[in-house]
C-alpha positions in Angstrom: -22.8 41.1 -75.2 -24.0 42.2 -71.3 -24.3 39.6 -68.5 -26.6 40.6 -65.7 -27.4 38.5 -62.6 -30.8 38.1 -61.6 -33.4 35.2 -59.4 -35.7 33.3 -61.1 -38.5 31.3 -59.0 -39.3 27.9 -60.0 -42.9 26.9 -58.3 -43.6 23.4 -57.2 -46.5 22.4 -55.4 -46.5 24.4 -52.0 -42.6 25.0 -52.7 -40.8 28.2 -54.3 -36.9 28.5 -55.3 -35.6 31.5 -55.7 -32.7 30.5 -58.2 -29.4 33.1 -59.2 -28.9 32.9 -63.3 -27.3 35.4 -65.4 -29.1 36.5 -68.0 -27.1 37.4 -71.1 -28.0 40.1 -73.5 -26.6 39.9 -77.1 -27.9 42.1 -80.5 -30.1 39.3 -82.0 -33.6 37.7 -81.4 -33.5 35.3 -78.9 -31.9 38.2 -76.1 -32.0 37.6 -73.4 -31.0 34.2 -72.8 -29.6 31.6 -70.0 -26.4 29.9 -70.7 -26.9 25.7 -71.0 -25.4 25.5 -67.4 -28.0 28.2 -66.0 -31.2 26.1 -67.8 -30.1 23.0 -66.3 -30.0 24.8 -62.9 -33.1 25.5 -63.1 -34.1 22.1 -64.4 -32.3 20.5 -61.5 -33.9 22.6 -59.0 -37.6 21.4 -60.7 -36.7 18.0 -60.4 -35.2 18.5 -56.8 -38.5 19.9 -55.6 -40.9 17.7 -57.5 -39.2 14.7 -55.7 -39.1 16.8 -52.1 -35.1 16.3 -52.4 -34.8 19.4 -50.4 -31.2 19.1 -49.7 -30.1 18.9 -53.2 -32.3 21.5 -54.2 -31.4 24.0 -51.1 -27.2 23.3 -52.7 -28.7 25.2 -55.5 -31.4 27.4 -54.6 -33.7 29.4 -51.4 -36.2 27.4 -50.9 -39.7 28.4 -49.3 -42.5 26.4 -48.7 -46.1 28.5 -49.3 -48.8 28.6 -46.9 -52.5 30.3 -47.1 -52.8 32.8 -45.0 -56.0 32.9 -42.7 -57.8 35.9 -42.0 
């Protein structure tokens, strides 16, 4: 089994977090996977930024917030 850090971004409305998981790499079908803790990171992070709880999602993630550019 092989661990391997790596950012996953998590879009919500005009708002991207750039969240740190490990992946983990194991000699069966359903590699690569998150551990339980990692998926509800991410889930936490959704929820945080659907809700605009910015400070609970910025304990967890980088947050950015998206704008158009004009040309």
């Amino acid at each position: 089994m092989t661990k391997k850090q790596v950012s996953k971004l998590i879009h919500v409305d005009e708002y991207v977090a750039e969240v740190d998981v490990e992946l983990i790499y194991a000699d069966d079908d359903w590699s690569p996977y998150l551990s339980v803790a990692d998926a509800m990171k991410l889930d936490d992070v959704r929820e945080a930024l659907r809700q605009k709880d910015f400070q609970t999602a910025t304990k967890l993630a980088r947050v950015y917030k998206l704008s158009p550019l004009v040309v």
